[in-house]
C-alpha positions in Angstrom: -145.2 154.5 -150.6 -142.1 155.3 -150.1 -139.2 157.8 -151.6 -137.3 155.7 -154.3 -133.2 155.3 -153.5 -131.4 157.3 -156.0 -127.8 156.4 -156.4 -126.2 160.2 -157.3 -126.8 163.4 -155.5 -125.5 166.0 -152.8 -127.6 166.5 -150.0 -128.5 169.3 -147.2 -130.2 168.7 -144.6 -131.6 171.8 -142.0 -133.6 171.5 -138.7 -136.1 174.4 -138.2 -137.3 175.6 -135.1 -140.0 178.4 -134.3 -139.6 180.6 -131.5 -142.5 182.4 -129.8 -141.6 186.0 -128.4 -144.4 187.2 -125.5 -143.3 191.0 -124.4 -144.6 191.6 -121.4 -146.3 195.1 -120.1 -143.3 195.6 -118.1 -141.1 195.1 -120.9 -139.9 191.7 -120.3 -140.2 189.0 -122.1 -140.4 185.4 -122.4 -139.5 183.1 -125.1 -141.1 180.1 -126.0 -140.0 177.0 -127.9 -143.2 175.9 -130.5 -142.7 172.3 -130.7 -145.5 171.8 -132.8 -143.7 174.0 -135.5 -140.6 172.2 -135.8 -139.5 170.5 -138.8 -137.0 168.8 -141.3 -136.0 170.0 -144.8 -133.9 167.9 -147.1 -132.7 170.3 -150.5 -131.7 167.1 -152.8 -129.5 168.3 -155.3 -130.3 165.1 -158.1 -127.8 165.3 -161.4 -126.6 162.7 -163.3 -130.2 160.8 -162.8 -131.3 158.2 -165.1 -134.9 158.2 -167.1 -135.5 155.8 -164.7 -134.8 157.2 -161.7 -136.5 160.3 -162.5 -139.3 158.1 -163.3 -139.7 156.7 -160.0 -139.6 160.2 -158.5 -141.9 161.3 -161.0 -144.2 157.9 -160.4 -144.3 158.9 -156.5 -145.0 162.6 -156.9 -148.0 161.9 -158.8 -149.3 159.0 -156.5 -149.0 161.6 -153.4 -150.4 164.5 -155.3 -147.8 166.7 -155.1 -147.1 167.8 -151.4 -150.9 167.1 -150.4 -150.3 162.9 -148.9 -147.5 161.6 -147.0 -144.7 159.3 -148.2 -141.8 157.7 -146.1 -138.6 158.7 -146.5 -135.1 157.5 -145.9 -133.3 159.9 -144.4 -129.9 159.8 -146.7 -127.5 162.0 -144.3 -128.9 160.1 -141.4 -128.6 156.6 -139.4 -132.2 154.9 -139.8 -132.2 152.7 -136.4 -133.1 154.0 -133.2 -131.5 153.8 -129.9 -128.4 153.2 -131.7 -126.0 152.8 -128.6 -128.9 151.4 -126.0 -129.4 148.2 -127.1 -131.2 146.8 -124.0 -134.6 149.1 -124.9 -136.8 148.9 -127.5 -137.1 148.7 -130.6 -133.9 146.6 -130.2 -135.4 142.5 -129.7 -132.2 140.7 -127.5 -131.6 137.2 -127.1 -132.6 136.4 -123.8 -129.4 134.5 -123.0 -127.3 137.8 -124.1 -126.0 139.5 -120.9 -125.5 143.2 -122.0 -123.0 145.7 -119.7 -123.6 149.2 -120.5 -120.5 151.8 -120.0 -117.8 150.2 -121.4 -114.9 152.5 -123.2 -115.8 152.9 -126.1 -113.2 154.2 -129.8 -114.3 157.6 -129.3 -112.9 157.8 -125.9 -116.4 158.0 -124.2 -118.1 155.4 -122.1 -121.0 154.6 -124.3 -120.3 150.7 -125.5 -121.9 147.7 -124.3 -120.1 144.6 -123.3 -122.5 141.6 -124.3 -121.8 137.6 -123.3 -123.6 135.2 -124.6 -124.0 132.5 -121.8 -126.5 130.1 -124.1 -125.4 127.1 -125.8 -126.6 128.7 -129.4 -125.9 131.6 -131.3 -128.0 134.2 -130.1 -128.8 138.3 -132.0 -129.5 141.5 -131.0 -131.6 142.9 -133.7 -133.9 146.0 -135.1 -136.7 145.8 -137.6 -137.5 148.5 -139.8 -140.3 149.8 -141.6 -138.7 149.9 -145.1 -138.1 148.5 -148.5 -136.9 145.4 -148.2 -135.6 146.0 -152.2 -133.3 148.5 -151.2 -129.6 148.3 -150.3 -128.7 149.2 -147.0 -125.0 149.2 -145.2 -125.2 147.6 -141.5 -121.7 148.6 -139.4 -120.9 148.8 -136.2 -117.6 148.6 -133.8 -116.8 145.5 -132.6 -113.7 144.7 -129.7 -112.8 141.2 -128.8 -114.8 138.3 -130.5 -115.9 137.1 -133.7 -119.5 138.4 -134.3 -122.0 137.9 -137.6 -124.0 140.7 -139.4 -127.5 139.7 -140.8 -129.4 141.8 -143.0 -132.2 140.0 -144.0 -131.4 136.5 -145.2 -127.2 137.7 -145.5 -125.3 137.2 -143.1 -121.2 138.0 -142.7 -118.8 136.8 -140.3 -115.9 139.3 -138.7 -112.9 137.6 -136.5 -112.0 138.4 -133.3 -109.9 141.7 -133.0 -107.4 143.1 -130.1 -108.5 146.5 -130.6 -112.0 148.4 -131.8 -112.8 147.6 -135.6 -115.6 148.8 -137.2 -116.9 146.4 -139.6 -120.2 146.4 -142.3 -122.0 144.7 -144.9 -124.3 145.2 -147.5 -127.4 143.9 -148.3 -131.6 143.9 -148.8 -133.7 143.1 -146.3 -135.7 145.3 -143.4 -134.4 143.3 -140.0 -130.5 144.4 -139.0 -128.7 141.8 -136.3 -125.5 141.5 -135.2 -125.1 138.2 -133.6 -122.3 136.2 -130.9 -122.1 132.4 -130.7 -122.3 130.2 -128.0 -120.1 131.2 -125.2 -118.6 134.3 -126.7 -118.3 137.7 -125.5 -117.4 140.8 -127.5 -117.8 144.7 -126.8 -119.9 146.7 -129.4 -121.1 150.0 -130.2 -122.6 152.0 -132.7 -124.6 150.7 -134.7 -125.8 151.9 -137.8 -128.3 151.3 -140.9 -127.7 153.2 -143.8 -129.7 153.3 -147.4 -126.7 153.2 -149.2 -123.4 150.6 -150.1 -120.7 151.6 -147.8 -120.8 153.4 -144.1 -120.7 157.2 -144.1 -119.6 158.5 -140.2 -121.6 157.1 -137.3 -124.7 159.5 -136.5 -125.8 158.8 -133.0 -129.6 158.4 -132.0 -132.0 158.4 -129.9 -135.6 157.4 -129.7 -136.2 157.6 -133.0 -133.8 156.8 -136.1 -133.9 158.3 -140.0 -136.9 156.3 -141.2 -139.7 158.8 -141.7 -143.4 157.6 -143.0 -145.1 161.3 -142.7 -142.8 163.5 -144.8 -144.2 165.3 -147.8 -142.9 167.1 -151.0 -141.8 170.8 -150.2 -143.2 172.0 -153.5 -146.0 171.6 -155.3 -144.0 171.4 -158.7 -141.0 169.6 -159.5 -138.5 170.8 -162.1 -136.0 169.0 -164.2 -133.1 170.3 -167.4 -132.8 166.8 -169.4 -129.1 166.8 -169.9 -128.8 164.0 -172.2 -131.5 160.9 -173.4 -130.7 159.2 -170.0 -129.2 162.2 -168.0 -131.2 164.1 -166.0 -130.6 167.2 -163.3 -133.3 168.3 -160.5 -133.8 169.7 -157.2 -135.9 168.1 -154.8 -137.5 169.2 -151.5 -138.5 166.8 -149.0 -140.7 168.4 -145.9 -141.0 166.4 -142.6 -142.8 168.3 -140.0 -144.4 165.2 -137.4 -142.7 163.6 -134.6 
């Protein structure tokens, strides 16, 4: 099950962390991070939703019984792949005729690009699956110097020409495998790329280990709210806990 993509509302997103404070006899003390404790909250502001959109929230909210079972949930501020810059670790699957240099110059002034040749005689991708809807619509973009490369999401696929200078380039499309691919005997420096359940690019989020797709978050509340504005308009606020690694 997972939370259904609604098309209107402002977001905030907030990181908690618990601190544990140990006061010594002495009258030091020591401070202790509680990883255990930490968590994500998302405060979805919804307006403007349609009767069906609040339906689907509605549908899910009764299938997970409130905030008692998990659900995954697209984090909408966020960049859903992992290891966004890296792409020579996992989850990241590389053609194995794709010779990847890391430290390249990147457009933000940093050294955090990849230079990647493809020495085979066929096109060849570097590519992330994910563990989501493959209804939804997603943006794929990333920064691209030198040659031509394709974007595939799912079965779409878009071409971008070759560019002097750092473009950053995207698509949209369904499907829950994200690629950007080189042809035979081309080369082309890349960097950050980024996976997005919506239909344009926001600002590139960096990551890590781990990317905006989460499958153990739960409802924050045990009852949600809504003001019907209209016979197809309606308003709520919507808490979305996630507190698993």
């Amino acid at each position: 099950m997972t939370f259904p993509q609604l098309m209107v509302y402002p977001v905030t997103k907030r990181q908690i962390r618990r601190t544990v404070l140990n006061v010594l006899g002495d009258g030091r003390t020591d401070l202790l991070g509680d990883a255990d404790a930490a968590a994500i909250e998302w405060e979805i502001v919804a307006r403007g939703m349609t009767a069906a959109e609040w339906g689907s929230v509605q549908t899910l909210f009764t299938a997970v019984a409130g905030r008692w079972q998990a659900f995954t949930f697209l984090d909408p501020v966020g960049n859903l792949l992992a290891q966004s810059e890296n792409f020579a670790v996992s989850p990241w699957v590389v053609g194995p005729l794709l010779s990847l240099t890391s430290g390249v110059v990147d457009p933000l002034g940093t050294s955090r690009a990849t230079g990647v040749v493809n020495t085979g005689a066929a096109a060849a991708s570097i590519a992330q699956s994910l563990p989501v809807p493959g209804t939804f619509q997603y943006c794929l973009s990333v920064w691209v110097r030198g040659g031509a490369v394709t974007l595939t999401i799912g079965s779409s696929s878009k071409t971008f020409a070759a560019t002097a200078g750092w473009t950053r380039v995207s698509m949209t499309g369904s499907g829950t495998t994200f690629a950007v691919s080189l042809d035979a005997g081309a080369s082309a420096d890349l960097f950050g790329m980024q996976v997005e359940a919506q239909i344009a690019p926001s600002d590139y989020k960096q990551t890590g280990t781990r990317g905006g797709v989460y499958p153990k978050a739960r409802f924050g509340d045990d009852a949600l709210t809504v003001t019907a504005q209209g016979t197809d308009i309606f308003d709520a606020v919507i808490r979305i806990v996630n507190m698993e690694n």
